[in-house]
N, CA, C and O of each residue as an XYZ file, in Angstrom:
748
protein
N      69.979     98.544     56.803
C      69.471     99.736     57.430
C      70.655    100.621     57.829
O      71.759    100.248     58.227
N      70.257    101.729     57.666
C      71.614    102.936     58.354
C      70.914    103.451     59.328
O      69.741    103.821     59.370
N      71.999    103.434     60.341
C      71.734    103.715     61.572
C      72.705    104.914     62.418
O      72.750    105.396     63.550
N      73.437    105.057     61.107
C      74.914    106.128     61.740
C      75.772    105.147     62.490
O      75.974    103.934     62.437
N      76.342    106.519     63.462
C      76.981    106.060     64.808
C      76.486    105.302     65.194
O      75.278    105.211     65.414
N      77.523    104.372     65.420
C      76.638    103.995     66.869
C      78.276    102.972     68.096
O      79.414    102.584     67.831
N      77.450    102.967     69.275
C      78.289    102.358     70.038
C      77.640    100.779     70.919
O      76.445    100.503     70.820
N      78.113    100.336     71.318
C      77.775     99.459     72.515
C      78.902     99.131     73.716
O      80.117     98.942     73.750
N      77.992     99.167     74.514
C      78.553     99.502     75.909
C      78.196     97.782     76.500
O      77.296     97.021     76.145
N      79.215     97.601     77.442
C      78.813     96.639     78.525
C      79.742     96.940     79.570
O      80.702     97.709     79.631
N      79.153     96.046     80.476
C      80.282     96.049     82.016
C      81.695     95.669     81.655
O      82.595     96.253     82.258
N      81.903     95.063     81.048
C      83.275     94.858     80.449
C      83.736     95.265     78.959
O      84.899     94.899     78.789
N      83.219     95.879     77.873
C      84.010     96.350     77.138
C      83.203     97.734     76.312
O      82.358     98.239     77.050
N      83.274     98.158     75.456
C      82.754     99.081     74.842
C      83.792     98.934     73.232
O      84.903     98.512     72.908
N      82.495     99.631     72.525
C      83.077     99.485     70.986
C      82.017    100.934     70.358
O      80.872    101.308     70.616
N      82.723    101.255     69.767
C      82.135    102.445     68.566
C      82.736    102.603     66.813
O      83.872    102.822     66.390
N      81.703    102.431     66.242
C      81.756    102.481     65.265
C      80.946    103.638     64.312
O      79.794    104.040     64.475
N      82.212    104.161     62.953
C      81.822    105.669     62.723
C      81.121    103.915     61.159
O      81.441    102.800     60.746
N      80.205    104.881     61.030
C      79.094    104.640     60.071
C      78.900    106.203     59.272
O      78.704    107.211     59.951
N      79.009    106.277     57.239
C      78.960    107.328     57.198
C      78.628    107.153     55.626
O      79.399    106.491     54.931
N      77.353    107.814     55.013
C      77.149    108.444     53.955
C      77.866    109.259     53.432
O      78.425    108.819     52.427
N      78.127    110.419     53.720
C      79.222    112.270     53.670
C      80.605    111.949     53.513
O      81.422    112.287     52.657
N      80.719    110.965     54.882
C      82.159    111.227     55.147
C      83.084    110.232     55.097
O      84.111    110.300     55.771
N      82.765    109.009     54.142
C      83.728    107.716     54.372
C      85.095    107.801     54.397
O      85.666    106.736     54.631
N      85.609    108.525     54.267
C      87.153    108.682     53.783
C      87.573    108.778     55.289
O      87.967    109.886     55.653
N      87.548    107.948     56.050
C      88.156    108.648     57.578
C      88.934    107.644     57.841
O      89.073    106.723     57.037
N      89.711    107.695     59.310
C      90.366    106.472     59.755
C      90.329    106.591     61.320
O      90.090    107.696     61.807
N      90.569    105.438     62.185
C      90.645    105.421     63.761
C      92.326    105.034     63.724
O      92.942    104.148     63.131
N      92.787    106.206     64.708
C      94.313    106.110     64.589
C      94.464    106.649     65.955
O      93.440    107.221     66.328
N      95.461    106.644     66.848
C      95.928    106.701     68.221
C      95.698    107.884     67.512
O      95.733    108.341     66.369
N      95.286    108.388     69.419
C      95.202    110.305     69.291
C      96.675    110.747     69.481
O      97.634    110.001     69.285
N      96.751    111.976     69.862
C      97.886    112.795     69.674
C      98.174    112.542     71.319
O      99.348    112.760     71.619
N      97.400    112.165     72.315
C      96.932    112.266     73.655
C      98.209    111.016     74.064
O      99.074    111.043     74.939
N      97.941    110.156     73.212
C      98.227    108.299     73.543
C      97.608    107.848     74.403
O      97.788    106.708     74.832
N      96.608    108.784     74.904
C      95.238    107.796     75.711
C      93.918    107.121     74.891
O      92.877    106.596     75.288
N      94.366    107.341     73.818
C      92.949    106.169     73.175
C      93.370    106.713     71.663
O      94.493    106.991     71.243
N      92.144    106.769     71.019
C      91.800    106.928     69.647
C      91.039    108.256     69.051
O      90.081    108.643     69.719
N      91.279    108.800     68.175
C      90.346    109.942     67.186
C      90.076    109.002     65.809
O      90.745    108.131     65.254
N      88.977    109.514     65.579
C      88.454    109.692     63.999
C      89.489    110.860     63.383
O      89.869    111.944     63.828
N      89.746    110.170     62.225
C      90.601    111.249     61.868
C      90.514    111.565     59.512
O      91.348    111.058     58.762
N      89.605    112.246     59.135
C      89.590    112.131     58.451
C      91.301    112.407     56.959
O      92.217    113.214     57.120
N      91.150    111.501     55.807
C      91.972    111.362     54.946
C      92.029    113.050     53.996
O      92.995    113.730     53.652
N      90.732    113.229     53.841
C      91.216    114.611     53.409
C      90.447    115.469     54.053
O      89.625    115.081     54.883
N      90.610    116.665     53.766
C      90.060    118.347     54.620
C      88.984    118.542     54.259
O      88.509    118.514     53.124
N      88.484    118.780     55.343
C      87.126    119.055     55.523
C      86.684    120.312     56.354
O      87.409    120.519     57.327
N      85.700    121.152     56.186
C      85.257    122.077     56.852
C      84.107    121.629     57.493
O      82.993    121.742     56.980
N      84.292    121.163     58.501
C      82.849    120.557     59.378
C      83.954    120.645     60.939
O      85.183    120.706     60.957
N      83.188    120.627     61.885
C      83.581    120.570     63.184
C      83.266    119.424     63.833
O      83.438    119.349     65.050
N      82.738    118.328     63.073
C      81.810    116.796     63.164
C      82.846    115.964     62.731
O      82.952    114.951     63.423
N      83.457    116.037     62.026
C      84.299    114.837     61.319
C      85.322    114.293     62.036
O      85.402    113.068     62.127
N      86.186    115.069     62.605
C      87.192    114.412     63.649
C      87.364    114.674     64.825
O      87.117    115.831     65.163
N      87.684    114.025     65.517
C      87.460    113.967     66.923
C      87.807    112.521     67.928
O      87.553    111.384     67.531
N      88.319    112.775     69.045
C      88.561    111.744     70.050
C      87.438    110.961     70.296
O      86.380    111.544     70.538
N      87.486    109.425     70.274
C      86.245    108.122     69.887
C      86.348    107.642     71.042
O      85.299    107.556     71.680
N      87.528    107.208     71.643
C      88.054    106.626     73.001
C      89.423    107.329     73.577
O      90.399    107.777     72.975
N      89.128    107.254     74.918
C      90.068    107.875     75.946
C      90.189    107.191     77.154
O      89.219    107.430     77.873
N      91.154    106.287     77.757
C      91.303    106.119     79.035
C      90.947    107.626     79.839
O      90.724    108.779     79.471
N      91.030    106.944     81.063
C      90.652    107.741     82.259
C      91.864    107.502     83.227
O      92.041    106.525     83.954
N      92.571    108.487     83.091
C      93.829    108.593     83.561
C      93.633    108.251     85.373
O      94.330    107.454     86.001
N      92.826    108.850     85.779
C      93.106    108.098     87.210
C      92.048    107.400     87.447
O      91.609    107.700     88.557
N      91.243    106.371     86.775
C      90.814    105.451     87.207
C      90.515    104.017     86.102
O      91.009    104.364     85.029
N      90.220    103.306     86.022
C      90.097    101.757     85.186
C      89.289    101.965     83.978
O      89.082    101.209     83.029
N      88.824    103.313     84.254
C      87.789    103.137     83.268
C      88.040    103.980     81.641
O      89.188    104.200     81.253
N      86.892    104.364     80.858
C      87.542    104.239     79.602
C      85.794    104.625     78.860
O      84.718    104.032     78.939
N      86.282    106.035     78.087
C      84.695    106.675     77.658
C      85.114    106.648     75.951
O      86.221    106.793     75.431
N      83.945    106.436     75.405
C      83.678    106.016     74.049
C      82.358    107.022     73.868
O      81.544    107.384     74.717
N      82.453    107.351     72.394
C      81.220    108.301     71.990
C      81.633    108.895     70.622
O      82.760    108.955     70.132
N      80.521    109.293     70.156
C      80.856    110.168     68.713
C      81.279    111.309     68.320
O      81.096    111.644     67.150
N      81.966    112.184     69.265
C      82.324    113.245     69.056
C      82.966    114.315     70.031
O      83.270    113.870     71.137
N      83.156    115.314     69.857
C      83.836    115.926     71.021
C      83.443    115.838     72.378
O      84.197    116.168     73.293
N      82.302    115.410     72.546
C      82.258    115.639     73.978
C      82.864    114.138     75.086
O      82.514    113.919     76.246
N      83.495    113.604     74.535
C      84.090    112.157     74.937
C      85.785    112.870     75.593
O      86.494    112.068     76.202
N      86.284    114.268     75.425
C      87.128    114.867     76.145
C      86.357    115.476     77.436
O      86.895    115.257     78.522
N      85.305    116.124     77.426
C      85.008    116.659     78.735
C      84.440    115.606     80.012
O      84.453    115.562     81.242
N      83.808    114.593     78.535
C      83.550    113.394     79.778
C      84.941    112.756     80.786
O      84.954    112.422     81.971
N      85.846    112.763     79.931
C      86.951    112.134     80.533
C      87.465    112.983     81.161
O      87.589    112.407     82.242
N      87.919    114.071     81.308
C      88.311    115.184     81.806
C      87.307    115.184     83.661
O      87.581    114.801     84.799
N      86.441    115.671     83.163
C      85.078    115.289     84.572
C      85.748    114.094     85.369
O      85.717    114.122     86.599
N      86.376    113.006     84.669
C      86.309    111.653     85.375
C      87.321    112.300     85.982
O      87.171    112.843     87.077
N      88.337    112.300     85.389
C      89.665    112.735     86.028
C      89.690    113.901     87.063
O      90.557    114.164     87.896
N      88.525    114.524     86.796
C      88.666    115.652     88.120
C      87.668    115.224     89.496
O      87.425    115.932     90.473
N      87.255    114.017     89.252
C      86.676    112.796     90.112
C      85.163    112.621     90.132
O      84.552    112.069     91.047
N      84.534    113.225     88.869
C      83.541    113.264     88.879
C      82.925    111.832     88.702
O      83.649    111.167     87.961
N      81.742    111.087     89.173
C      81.474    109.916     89.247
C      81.263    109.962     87.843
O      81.255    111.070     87.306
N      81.063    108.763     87.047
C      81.058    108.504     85.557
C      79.492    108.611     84.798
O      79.309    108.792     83.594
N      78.109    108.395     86.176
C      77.263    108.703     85.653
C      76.843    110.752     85.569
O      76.145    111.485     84.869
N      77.785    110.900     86.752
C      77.501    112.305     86.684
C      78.794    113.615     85.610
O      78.628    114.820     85.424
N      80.096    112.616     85.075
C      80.232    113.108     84.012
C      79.775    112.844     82.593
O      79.883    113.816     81.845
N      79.385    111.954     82.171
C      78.330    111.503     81.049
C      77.395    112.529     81.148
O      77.555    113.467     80.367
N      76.566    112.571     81.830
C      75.583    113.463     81.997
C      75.492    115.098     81.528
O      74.914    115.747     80.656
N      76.306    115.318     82.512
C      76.590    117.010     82.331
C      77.471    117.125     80.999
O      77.106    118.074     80.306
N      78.184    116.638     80.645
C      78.783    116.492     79.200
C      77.679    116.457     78.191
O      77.623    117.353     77.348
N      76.995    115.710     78.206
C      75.959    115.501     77.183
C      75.034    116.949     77.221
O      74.933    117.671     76.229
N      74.317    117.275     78.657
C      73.377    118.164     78.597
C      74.224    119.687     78.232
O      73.589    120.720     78.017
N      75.321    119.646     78.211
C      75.900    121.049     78.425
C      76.621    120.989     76.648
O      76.696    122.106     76.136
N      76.975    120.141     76.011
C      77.256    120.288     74.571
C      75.805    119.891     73.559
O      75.657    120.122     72.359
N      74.941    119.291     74.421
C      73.595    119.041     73.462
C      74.018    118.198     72.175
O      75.048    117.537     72.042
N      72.777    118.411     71.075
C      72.723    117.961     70.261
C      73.678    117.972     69.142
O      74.361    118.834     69.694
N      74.293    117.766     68.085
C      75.016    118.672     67.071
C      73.805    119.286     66.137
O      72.725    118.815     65.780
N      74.410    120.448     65.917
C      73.864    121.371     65.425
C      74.329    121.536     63.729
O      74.864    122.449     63.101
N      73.896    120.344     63.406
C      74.130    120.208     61.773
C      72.636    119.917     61.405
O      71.621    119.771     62.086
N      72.900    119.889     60.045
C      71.806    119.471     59.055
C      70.429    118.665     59.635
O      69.251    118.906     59.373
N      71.080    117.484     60.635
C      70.261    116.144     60.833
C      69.844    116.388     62.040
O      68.915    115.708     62.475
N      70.484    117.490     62.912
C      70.091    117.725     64.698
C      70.660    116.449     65.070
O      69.824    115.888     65.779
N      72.068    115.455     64.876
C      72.557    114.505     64.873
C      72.945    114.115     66.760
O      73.660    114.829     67.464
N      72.399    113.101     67.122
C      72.504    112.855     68.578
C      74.228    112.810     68.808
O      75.266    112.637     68.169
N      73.895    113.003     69.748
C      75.964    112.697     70.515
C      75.449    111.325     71.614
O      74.663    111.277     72.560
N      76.073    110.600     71.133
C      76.094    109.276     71.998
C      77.178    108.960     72.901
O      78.157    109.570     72.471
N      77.424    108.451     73.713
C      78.683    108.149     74.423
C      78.287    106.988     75.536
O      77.110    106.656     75.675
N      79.202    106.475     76.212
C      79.570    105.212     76.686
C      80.530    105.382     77.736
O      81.441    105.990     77.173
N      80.985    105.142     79.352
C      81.501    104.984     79.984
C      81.859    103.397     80.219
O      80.881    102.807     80.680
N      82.875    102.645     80.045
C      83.020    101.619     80.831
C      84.317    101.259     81.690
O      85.488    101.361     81.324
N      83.648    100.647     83.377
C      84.760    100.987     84.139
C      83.775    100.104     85.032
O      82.984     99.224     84.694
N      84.134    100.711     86.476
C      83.649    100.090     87.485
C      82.302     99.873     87.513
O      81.827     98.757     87.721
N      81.493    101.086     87.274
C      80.145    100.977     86.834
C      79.943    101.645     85.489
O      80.168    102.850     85.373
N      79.463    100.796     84.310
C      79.478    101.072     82.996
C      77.909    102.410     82.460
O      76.715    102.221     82.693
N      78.075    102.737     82.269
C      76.752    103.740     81.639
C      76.812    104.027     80.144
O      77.952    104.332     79.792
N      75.901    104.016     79.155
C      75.573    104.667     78.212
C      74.444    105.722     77.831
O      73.321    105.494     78.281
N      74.637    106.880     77.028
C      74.066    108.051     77.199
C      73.859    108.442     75.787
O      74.623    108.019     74.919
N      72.686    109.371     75.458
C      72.353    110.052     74.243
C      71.699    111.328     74.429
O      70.869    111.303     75.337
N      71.804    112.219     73.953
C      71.591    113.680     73.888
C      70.736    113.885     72.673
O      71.594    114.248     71.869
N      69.561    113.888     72.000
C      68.709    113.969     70.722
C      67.961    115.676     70.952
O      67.844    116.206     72.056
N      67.759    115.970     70.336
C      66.856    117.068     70.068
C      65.627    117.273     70.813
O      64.856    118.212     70.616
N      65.458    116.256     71.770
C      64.084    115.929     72.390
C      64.179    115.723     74.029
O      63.513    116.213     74.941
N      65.445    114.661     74.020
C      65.647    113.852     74.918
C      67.125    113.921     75.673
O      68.036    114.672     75.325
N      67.170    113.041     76.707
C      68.861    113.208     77.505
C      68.213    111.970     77.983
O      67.000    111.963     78.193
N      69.006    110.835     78.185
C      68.880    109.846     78.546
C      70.535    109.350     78.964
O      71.502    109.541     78.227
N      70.594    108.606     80.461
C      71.558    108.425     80.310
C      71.616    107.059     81.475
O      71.631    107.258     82.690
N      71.641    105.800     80.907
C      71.150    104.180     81.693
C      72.864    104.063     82.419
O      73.844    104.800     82.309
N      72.635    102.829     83.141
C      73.572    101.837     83.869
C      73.384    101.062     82.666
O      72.459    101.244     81.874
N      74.311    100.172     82.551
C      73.978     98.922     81.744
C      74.752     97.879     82.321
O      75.914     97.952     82.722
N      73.675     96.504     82.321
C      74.039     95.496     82.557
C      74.395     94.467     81.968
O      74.673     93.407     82.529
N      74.426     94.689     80.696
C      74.528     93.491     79.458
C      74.821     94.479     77.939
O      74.413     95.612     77.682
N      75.491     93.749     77.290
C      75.449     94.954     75.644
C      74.188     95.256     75.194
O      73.098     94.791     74.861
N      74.929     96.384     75.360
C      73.083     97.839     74.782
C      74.318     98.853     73.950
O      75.431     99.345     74.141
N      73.290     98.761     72.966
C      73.486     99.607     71.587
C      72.671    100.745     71.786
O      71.777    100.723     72.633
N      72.910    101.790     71.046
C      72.753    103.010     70.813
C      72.950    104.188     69.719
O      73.725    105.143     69.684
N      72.430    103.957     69.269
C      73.445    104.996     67.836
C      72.187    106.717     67.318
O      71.163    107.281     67.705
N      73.370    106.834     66.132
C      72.592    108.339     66.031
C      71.557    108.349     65.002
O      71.490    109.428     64.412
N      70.782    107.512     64.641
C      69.725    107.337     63.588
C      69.047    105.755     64.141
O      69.646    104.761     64.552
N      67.717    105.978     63.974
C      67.161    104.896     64.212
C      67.173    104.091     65.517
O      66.209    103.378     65.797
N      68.045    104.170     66.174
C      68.252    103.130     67.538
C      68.920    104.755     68.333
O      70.091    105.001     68.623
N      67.867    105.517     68.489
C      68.373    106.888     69.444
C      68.125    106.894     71.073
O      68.364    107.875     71.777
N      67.525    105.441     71.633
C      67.223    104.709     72.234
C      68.081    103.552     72.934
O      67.772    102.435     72.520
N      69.058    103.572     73.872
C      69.752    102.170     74.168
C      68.981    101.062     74.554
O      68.094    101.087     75.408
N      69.382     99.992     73.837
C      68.730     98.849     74.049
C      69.648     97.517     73.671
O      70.583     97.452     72.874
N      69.058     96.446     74.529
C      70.256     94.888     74.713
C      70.216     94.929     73.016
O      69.403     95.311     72.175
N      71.343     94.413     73.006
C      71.869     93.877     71.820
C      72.664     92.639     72.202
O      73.213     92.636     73.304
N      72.817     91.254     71.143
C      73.375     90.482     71.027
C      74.927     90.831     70.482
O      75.319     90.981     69.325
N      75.590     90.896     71.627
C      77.456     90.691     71.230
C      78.156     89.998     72.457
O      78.217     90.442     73.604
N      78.605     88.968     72.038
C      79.733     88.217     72.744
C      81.141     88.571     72.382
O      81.388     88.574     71.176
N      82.157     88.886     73.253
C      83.308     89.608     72.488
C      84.270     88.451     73.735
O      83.740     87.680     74.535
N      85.224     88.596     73.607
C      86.068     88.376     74.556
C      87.701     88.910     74.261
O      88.574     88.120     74.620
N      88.003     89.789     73.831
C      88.744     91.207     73.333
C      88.239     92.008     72.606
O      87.237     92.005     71.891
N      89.542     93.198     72.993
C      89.326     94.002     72.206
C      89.274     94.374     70.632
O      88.742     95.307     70.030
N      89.818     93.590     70.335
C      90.452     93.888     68.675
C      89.114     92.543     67.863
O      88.898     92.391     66.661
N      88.460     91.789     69.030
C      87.603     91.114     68.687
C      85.860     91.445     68.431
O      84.987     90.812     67.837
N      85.852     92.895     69.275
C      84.563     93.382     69.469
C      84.913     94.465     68.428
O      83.881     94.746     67.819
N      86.113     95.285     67.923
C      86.487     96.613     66.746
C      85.702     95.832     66.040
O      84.533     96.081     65.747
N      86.462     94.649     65.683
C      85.792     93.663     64.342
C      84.488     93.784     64.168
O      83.885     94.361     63.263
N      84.036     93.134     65.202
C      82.469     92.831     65.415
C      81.852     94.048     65.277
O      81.048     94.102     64.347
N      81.984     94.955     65.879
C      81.302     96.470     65.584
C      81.370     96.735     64.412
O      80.423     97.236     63.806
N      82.624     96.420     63.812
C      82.808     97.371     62.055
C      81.830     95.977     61.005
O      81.423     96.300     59.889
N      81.601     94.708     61.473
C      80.946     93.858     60.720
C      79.604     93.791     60.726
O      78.812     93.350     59.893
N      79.429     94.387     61.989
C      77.539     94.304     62.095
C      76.641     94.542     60.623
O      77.062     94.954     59.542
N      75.431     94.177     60.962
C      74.905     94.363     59.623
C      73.924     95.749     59.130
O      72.922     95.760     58.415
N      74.630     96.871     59.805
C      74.202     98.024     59.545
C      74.639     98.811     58.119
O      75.288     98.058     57.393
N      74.552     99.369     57.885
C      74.960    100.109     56.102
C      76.185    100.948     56.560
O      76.227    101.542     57.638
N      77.265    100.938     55.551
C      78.245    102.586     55.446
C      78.974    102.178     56.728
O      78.757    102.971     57.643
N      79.677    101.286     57.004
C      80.575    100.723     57.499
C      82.002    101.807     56.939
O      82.364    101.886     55.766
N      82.783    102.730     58.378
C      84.103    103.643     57.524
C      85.157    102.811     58.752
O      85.925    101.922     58.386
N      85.071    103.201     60.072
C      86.391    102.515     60.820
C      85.639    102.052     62.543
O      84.560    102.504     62.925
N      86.190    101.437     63.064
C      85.522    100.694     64.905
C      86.706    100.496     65.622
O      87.711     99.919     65.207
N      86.483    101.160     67.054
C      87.789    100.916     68.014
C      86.923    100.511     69.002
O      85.731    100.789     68.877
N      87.352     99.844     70.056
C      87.221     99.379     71.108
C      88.045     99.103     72.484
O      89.270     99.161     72.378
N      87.619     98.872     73.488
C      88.137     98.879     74.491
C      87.307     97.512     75.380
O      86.089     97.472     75.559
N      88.332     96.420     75.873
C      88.117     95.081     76.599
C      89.115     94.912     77.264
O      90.196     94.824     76.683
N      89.022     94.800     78.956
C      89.333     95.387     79.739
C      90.142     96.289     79.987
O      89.715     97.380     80.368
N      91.890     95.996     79.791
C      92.629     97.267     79.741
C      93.680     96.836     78.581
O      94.894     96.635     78.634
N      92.749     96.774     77.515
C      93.168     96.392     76.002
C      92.482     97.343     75.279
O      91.334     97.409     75.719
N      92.670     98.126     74.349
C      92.140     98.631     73.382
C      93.031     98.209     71.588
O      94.209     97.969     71.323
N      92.023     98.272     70.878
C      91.958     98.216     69.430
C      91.359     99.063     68.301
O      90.283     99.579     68.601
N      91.719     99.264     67.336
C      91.263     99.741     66.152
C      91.373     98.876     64.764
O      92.269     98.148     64.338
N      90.015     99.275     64.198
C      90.127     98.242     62.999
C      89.412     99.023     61.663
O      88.191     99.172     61.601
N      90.360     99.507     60.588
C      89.584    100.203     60.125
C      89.068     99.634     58.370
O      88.767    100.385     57.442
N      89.096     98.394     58.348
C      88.068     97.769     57.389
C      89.761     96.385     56.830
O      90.763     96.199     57.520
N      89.538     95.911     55.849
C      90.310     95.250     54.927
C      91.783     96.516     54.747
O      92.715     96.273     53.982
């Protein structure tokens, strides 16, 4: 099944993985920032979707936001200007909306830190939970967070696990377990 994007969140780690029909040619490579990771595609593209910051520490606090697309800078940004993590998730999501491509493609994202949250923005909906256990979320089919089965115990152990799941169009997965992060972008 293809399911796109998608991420999973828990109290202790978070993982996102780019899933892609269009656009396989990409890679997860330290941002320009050196606070986390971008998608960063291999050749040029005219889309405003394709690359973009995946993960970002949170410069003044433990925590650490994951999501599919640009709005994973304003979330972190919000944190850093002390906004609580459910109330920058939030306003990030409702204030960049949906993407405005072809598919009306959700923006998903993930806070994990002191108190972990995951969030989705759809064409319909704004939803944005606490989570207490791994809950998945992605931009096709599962537009909905819900428990998922993942046991990780690192970071570079849950990239894996995210980029292996048994979803379709597997391109690159980074992650973050506790104040470890990883990228793994196939064989």
């Amino acid at each position: 099944m293809y399911i796109g994007r998608f991420l999973v969140i828990a109290p202790e780690f978070g993982a996102y993985r780019v899933s892609s029909r269009s656009f396989p040619d990409r890679v997860i490579r330290e941002n320009d920032a050196g606070d986390g990771f971008a998608v960063v595609p291999e050749d040029d593209y005219d889309n405003p979707y394709v690359a973009y910051n995946c993960l970002r520490s949170v410069g003044r606090t433990d925590a650490t936001v994951v999501g599919n697309g640009t709005h994973v800078d304003p979330v972190t940004e919000k944190m850093e200007a002390g906004y609580p993590a459910r109330d920058a998730l939030t306003l990030s999501l409702l204030a960049l909306d949906y993407e405005k491509d072809d598919y009306d493609t959700p923006r998903i994202a993930g806070v994990v830190g002191e108190e972990s949250y995951i969030g989705t923005v759809t064409r319909d909906n704004l939803v944005v939970e606490r989570v207490e256990e791994p809950t998945l979320v992605a931009t096709y089919e599962i537009q909905r967070p819900e428990p998922v089965g993942f046991d990780v115990s690192s970071a570079d152990e849950a990239a894996r696990r995210a980029y292996e799941m048994e979803y379709e169009h597997p391109v690159a997965a980074c992650a973050v377990h506790g104040d470890e992060t990883a990228a793994y972008n196939g064989e």
